[in-house]
SERO-4910 file (N, C-alpha, C, O; in steps of 0.05 Angstrom, whole numbers):
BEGIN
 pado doro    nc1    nc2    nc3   cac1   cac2   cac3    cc1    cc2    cc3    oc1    oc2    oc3
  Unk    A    735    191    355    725    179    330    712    200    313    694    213    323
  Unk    A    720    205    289    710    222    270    679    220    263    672    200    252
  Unk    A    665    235    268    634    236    265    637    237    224    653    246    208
  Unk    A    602    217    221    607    208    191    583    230    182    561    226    192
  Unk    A    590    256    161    567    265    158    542    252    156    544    229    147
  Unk    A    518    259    162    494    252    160    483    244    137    471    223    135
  Unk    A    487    269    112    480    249     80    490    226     73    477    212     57
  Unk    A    529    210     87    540    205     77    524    171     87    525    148     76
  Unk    A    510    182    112    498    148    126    471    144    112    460    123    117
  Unk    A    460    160     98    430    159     85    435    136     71    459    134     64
  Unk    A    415    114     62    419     95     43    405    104     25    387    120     28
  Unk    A    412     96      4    406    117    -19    380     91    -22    377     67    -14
  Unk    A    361    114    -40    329    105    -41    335     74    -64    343     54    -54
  Unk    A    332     75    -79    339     48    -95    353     27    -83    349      4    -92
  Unk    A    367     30    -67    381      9    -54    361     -4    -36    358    -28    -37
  Unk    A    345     14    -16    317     10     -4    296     -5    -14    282    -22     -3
  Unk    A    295      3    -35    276     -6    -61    276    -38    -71    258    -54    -77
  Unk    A    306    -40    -71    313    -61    -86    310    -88    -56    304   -112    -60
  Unk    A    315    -79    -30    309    -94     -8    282   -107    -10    279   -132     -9
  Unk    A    260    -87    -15    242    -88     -7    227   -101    -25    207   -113    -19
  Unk    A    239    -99    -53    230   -117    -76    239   -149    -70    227   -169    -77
  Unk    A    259   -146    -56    263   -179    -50    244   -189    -29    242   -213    -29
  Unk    A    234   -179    -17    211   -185      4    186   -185     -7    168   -184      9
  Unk    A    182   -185    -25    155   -190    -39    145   -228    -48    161   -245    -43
  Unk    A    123   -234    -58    117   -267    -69    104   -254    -91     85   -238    -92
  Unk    A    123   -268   -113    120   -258   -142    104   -287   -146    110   -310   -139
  Unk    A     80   -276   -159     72   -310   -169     55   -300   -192     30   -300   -192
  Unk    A     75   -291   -215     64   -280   -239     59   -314   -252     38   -326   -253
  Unk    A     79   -322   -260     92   -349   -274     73   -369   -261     68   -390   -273
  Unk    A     63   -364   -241     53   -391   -230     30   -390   -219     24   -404   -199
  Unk    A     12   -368   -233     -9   -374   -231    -27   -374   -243    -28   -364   -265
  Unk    A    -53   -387   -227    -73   -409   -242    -99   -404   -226    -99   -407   -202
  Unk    A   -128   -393   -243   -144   -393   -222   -154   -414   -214   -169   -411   -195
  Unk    A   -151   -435   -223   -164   -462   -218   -153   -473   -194   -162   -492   -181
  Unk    A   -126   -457   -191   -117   -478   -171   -113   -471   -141   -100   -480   -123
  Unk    A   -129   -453   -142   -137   -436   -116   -155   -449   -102   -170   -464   -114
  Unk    A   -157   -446    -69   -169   -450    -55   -196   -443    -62   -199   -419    -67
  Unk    A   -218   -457    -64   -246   -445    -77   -262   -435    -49   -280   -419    -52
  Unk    A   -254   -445    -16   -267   -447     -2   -261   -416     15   -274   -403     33
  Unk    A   -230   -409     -6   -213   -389     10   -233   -363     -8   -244   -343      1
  Unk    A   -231   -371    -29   -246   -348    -52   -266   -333    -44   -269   -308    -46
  Unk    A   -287   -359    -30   -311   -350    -36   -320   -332     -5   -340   -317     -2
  Unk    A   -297   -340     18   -296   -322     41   -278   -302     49   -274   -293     71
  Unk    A   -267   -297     24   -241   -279     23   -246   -251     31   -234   -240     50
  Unk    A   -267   -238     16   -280   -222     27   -290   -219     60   -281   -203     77
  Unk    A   -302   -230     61   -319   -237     93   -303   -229    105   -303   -207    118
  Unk    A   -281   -248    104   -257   -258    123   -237   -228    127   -228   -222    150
  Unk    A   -231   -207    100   -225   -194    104   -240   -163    117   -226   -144    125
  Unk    A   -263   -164    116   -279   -147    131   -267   -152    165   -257   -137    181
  Unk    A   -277   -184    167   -274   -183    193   -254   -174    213   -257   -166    236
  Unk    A   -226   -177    194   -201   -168    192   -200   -138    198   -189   -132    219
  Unk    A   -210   -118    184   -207    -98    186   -221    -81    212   -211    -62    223
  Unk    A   -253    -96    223   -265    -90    233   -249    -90    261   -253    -72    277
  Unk    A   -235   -107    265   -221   -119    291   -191   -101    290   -182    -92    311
  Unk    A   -180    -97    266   -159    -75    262   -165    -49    272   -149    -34    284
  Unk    A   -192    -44    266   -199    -17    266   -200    -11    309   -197      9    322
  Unk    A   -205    -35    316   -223    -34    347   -196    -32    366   -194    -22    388
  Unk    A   -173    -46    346   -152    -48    370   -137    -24    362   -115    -19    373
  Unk    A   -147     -8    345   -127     26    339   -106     14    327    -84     18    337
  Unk    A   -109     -6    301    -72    -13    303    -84      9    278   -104     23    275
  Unk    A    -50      0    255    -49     15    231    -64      1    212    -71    -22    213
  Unk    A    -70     19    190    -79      5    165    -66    -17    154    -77    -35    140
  Unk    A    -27    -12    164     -3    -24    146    -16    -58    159    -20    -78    145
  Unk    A    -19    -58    186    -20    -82    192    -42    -94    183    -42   -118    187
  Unk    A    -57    -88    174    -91   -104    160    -79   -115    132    -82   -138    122
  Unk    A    -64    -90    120    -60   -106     91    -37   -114     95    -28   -117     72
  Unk    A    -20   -121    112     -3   -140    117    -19   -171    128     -5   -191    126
  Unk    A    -38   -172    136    -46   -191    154    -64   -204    129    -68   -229    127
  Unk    A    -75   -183    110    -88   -208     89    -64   -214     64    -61   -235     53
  Unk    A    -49   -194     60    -25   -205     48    -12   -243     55    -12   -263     40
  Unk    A     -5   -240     80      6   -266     82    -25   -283     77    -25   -296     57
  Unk    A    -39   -284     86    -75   -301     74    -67   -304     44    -62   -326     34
  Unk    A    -66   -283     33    -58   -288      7    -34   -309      0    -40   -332     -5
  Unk    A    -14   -302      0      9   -313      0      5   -340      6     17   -356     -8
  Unk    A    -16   -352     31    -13   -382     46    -30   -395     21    -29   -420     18
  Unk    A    -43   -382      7    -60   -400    -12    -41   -391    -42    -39   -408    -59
  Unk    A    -32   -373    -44    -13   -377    -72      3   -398    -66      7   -411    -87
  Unk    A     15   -409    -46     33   -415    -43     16   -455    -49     26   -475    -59
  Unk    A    -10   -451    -38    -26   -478    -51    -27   -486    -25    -30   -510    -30
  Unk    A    -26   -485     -3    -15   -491     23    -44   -508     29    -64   -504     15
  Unk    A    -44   -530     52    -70   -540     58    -68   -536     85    -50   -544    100
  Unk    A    -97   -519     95    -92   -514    124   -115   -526    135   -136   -518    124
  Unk    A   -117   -542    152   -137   -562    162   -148   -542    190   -143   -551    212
  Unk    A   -161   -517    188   -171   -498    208   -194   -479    194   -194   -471    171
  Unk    A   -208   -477    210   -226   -458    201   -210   -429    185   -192   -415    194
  Unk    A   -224   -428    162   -205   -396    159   -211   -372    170   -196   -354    162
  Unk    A   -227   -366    186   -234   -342    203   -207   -341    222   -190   -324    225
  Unk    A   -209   -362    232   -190   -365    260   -166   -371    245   -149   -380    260
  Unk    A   -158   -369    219   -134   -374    206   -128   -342    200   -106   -332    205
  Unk    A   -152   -327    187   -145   -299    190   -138   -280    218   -120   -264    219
  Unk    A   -152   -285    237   -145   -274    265   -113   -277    270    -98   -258    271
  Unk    A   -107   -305    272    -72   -310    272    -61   -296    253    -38   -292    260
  Unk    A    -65   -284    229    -50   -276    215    -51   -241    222    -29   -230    224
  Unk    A    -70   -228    224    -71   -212    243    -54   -207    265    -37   -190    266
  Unk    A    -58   -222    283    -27   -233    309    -21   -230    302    -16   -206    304
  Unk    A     -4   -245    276     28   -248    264     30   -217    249     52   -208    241
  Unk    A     14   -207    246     20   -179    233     17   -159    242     16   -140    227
  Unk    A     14   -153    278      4   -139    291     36   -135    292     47   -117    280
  Unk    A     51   -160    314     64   -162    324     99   -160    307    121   -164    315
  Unk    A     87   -151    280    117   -146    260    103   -114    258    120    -97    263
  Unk    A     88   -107    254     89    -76    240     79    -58    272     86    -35    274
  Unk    A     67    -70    294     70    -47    312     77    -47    337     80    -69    347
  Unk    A     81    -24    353     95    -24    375     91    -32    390     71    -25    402
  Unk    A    111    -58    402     97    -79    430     83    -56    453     64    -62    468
  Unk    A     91    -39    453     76    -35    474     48    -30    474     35    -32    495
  Unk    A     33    -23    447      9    -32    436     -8    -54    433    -32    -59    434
  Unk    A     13    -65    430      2    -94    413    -13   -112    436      6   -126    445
  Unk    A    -36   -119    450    -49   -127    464    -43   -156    478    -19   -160    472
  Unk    A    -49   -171    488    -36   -197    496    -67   -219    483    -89   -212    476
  Unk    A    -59   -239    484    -77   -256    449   -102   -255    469   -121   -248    454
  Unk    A   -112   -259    502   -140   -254    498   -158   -240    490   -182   -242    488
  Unk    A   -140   -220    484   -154   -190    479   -168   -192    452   -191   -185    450
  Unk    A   -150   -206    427   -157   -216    403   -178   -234    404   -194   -233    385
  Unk    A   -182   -256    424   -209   -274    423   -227   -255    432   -247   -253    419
  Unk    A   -225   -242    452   -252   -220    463   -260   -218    438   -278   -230    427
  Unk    A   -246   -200    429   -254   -177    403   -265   -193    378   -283   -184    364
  Unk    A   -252   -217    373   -265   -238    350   -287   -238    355   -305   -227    343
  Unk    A   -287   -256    381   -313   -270    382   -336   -242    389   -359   -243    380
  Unk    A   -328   -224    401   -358   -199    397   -363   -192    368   -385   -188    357
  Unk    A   -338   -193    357   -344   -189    324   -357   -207    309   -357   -200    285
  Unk    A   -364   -220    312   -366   -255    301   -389   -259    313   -400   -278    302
  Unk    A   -405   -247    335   -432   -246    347   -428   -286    361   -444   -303    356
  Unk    A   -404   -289    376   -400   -316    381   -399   -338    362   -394   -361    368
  Unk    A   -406   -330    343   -411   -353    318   -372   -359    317   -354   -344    324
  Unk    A   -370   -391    302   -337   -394    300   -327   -384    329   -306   -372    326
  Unk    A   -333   -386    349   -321   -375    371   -286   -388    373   -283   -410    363
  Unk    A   -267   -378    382   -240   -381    374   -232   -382    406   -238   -364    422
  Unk    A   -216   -409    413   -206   -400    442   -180   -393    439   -171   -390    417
  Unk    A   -161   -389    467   -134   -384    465   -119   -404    452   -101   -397    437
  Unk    A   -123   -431    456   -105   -454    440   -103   -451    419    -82   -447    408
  Unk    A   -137   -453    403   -135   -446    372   -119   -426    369    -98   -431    357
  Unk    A   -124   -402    379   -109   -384    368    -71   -389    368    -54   -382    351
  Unk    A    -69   -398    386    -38   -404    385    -30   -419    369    -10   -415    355
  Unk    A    -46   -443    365    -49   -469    345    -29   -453    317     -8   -454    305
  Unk    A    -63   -436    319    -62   -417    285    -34   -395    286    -23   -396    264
  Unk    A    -24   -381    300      5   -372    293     29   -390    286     45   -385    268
  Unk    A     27   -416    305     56   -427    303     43   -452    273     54   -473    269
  Unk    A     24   -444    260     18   -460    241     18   -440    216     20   -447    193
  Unk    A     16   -421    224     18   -395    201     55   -388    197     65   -377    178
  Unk    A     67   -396    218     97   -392    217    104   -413    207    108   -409    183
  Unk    A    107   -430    212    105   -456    196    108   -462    159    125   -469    143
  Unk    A     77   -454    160     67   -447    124     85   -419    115     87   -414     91
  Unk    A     97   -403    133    115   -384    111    137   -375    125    147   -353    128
  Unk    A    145   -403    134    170   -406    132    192   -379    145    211   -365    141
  Unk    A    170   -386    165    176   -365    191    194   -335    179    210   -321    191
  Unk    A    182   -332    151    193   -305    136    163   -292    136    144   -304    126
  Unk    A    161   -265    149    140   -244    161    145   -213    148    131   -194    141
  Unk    A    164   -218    149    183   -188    137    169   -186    104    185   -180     86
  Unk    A    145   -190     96    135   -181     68    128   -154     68    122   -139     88
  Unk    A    130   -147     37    113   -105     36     88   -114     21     87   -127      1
  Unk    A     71   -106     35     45    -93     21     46    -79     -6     66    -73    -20
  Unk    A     19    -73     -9     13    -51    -35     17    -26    -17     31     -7    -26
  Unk    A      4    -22     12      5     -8     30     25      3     30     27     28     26
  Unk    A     53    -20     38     78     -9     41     87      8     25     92     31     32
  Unk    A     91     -4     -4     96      3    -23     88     34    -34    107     45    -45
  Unk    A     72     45    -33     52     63    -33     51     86     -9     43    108    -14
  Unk    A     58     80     11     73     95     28     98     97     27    105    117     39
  Unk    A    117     84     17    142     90      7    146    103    -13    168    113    -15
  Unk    A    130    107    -30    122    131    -56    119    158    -40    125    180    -48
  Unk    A    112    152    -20     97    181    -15    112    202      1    110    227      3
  Unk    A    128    181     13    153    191     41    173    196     17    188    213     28
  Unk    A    180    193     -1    203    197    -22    197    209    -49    215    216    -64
  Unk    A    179    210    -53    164    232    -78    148    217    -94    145    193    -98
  Unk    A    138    238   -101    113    219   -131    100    245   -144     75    247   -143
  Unk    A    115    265   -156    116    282   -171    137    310   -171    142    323   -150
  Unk    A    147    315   -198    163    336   -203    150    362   -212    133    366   -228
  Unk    A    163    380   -195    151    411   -196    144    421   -220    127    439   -220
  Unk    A    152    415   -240    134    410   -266    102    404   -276     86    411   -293
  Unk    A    104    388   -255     72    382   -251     47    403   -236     23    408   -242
  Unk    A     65    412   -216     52    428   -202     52    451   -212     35    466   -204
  Unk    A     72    461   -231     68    481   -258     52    497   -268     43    520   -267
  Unk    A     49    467   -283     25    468   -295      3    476   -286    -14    488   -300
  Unk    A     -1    470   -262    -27    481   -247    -24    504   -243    -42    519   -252
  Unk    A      0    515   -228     -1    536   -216     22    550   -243     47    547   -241
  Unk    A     11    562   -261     43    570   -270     73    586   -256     97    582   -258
  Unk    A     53    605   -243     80    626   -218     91    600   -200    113    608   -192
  Unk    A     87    573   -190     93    566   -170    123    563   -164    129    564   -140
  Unk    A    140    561   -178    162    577   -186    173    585   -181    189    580   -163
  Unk    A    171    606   -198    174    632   -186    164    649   -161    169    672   -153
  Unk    A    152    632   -152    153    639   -124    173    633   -104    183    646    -87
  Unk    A    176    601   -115    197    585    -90    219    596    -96    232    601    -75
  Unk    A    237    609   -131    257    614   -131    260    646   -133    284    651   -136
  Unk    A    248    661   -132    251    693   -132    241    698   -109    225    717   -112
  Unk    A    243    689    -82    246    709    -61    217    718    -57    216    735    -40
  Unk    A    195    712    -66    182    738    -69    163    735    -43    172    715    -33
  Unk    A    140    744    -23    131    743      0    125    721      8    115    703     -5
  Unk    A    132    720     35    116    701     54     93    683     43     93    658     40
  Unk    A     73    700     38     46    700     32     43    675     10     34    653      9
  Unk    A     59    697     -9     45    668    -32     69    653    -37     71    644    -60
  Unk    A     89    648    -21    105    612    -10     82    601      0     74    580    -11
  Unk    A     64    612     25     58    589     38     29    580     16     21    557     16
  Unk    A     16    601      1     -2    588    -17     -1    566    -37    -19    551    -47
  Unk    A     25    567    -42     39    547    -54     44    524    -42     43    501    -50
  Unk    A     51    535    -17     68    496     -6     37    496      1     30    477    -13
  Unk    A     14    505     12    -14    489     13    -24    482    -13    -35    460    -11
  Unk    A    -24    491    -35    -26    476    -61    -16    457    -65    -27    439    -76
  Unk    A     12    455    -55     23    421    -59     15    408    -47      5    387    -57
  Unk    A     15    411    -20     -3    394     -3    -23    383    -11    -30    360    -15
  Unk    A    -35    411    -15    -78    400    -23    -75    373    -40    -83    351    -33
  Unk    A    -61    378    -64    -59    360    -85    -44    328    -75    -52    306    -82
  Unk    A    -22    333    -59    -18    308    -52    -30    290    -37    -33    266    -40
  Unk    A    -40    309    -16    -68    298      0    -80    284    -12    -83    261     -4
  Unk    A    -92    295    -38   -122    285    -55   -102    258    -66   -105    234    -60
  Unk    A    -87    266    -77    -76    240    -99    -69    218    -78    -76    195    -86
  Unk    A    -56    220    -50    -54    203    -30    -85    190    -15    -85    170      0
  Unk    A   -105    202    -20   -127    180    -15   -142    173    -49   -157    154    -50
  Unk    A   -141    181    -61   -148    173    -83   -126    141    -92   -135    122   -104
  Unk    A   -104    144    -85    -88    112    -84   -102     97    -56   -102     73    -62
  Unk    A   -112     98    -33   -123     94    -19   -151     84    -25   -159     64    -13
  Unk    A   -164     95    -39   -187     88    -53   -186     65    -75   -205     52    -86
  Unk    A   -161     64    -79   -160     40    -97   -140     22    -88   -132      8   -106
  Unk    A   -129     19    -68   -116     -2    -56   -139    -19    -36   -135    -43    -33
  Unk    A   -157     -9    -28   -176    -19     -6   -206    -35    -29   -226    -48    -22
  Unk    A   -194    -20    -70   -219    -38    -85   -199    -60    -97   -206    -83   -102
  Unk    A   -177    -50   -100   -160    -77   -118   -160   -102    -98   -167   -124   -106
  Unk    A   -152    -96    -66   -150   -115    -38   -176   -137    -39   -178   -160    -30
  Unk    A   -195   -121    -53   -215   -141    -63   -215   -164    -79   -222   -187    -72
  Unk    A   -207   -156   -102   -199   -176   -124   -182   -185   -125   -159   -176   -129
  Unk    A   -195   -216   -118   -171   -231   -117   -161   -249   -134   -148   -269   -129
  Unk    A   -169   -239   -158   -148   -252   -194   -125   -224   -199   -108   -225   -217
  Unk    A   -128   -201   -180   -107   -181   -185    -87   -191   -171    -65   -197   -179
  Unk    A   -100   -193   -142    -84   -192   -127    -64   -218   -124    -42   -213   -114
  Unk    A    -68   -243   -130    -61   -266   -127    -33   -269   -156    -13   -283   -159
  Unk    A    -47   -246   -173    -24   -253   -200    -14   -236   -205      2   -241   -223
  Unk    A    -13   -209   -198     16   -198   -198     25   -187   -175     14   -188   -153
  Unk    A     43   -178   -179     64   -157   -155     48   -131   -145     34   -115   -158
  Unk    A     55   -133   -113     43   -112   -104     59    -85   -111     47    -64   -107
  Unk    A     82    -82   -121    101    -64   -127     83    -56   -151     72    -34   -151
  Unk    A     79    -78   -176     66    -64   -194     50    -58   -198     46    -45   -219
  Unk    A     30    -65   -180      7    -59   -178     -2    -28   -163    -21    -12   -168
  Unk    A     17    -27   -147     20      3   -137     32     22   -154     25     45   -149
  Unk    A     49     19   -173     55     36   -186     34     39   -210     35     60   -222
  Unk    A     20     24   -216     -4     39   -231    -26     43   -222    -43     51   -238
  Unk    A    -34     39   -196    -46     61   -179    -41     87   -181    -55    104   -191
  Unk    A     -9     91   -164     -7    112   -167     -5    132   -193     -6    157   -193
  Unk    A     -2    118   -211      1    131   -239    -27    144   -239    -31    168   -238
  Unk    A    -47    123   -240    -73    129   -240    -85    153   -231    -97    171   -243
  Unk    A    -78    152   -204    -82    171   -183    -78    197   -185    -94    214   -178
  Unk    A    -49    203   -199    -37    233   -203    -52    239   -231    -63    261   -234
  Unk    A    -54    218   -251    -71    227   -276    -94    245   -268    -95    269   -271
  Unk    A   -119    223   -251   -140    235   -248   -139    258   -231   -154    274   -243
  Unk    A   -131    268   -213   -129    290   -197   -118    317   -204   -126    338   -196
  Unk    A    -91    310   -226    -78    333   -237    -92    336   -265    -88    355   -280
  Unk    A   -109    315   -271   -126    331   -294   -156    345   -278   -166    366   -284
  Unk    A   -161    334   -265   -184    351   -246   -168    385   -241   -171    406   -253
  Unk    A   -159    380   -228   -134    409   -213   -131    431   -250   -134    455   -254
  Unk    A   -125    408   -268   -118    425   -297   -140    444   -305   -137    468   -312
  Unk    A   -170    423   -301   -197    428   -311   -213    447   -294   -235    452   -303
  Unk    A   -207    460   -268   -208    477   -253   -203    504   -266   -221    518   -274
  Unk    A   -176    511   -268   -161    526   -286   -161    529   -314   -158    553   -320
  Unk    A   -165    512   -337   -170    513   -361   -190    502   -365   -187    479   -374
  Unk    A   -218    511   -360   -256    499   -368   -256    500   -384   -267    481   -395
  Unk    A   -244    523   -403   -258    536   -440   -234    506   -451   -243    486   -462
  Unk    A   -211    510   -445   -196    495   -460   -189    464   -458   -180    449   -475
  Unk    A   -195    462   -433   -194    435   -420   -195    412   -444   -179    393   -444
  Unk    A   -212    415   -458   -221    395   -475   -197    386   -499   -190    364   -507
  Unk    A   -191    404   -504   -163    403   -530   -144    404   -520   -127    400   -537
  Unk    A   -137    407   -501   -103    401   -491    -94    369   -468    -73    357   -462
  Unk    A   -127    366   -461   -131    341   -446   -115    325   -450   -109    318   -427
  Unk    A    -97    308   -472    -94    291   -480    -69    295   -479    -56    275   -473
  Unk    A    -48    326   -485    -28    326   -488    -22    334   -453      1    328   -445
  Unk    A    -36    344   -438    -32    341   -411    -25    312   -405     -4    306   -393
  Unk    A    -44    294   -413    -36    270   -393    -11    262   -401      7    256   -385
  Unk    A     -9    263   -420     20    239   -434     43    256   -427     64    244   -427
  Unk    A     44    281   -421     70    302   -405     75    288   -373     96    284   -360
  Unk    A     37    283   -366     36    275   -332     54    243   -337     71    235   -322
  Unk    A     46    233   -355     61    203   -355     76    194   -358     83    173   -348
  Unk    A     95    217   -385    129    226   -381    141    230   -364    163    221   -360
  Unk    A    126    248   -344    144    267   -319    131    235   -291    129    241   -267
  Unk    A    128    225   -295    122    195   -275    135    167   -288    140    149   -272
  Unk    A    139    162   -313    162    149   -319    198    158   -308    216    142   -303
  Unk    A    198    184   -307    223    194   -310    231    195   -278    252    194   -265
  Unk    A    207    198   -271    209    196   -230    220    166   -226    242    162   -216
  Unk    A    201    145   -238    209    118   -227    236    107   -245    250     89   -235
  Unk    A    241    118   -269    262    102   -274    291    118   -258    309    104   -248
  Unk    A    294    149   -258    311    166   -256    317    158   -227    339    148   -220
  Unk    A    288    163   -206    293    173   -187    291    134   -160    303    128   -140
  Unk    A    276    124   -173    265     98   -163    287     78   -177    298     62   -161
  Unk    A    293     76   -197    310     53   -217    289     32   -223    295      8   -221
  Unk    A    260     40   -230    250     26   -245    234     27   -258    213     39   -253
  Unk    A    240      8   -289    232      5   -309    197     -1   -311    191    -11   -332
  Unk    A    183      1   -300    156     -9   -299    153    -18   -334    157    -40   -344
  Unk    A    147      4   -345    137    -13   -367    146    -27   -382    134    -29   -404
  Unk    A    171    -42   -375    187    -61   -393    171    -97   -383    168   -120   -392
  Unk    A    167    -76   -354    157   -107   -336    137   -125   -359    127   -147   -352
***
């Protein structure tokens, strides 16, 4: 059997994109703050601390925490009436998000999750094994046993594994950078360069981090638009502030007068990424 080159099996990134956009709960059109759970609102927070706190204990990933308040979200866009405490409605959803984003052989067996609640929880709401099973096959139920959603998380790590800036950008900072990668020129200052890209993607990759863990908060953002779009002006955000920091390093005396025509080049060269390279139009949205 003829072996199929390797580029020829790559799925091309937009096609990826466009999957993963169908796995999302768009509820631009249909929503209403009034018609939200008031009881869900006002412990949404709490509920998601507790969430994280118990994420953090069992070593899972970040992906699974904002996957696990994602569907929380989703069960109340959706207007859903769940006759359970919501602590122990978030724990199950947790389960249900442990058990899609990480590796069974990780993933603990459900007493391990009441241990860990209830120490977290100082016994208060104490949650037994029933409840907790109760609460998965009632969480599968309410969404329609479809689990396969992306985060802002996701989303935002899929930026990052596939690009989210052109060497143009990094240019600017560095003007030789360049001419380094394409004239051959020492060892030395390639690798000062690829640690400059780094440094900078680093920073701009928790600086979107820093604002996915304050938007996860609000929940009139989060409830009414798309986590796709919502991450893409994060990340817009993100490369603004850092590559004008990185600019203002380098140009102090001038910083001030060119400020302006920097950003709108940075917001050109990040339009032309997502429509060219992504196939999308963000700001038509």
């Amino acid at each position: 059997m003829n072996e199929t080159p390797s580029y020829e099996m790559e799925i091309p990134c937009e096609e990826i994109m466009e999957t993963m956009k169908k796995s999302i709960y768009n509820n631009f059109h249909n929503y209403s703050s009034s018609s939200i759970n008031k009881d869900f609102i006002s412990q949404r927070l709490s509920i998601f601390k507790i969430l994280q706190k118990i994420n953090m204990k069992m070593g899972f990933k970040s992906q699974t925490y904002f996957l696990s308040a994602y569907y929380l979200d989703i069960l109340f866009m959706k207007k859903k009436k769940i006759n359970m405490n919501l602590y122990k409605v978030g724990l199950a959803a947790l389960c249900l998000s442990a058990k899609h984003c990480e590796n069974d052989p990780i993933v603990p067996q459900l007493q391990y999750f009441v241990k860990i609640y209830n120490n977290v929880m100082g016994y208060k709401n104490i949650i037994s094994m029933s409840d907790l099973m109760y609460g998965e096959v009632l969480l599968c139920k309410l969404l329609n046993y479809k689990l396969n959603y992306y985060s802002m998380y996701d989303f935002n790590a899929f930026f990052f594994c596939h690009g989210v800036l052109k060497l143009e950008q990094i240019k600017d900072i560095e003007n030789d950078i360049k001419n380094n990668y394409l004239e051959e020129n020492d060892e030395e200052d390639c690798i000062i360069n690829t640690v400059l890209v780094k440094n900078i993607l680093s920073k701009i990759y928790k600086k979107t981090r820093f604002y996915l863990d304050m938007i996860l908060r609000i929940h009139k953002i989060c409830f009414k638009y798309s986590p796709l779009f919502i991450t893409i002006l994060i990340v817009q955000k993100s490369i603004e502030e850092v590559l004008n920091g990185e600019h203002k390093k380098s140009n102090c005396e001038n910083f001030e007068t060119d400020v302006d025509e920097f950003s709108e080049k940075n917001k050109k060269y990040f339009k032309e990424i997502m429509n060219d390279f992504y196939k999308i139009d963000f700001e038509s949205s």
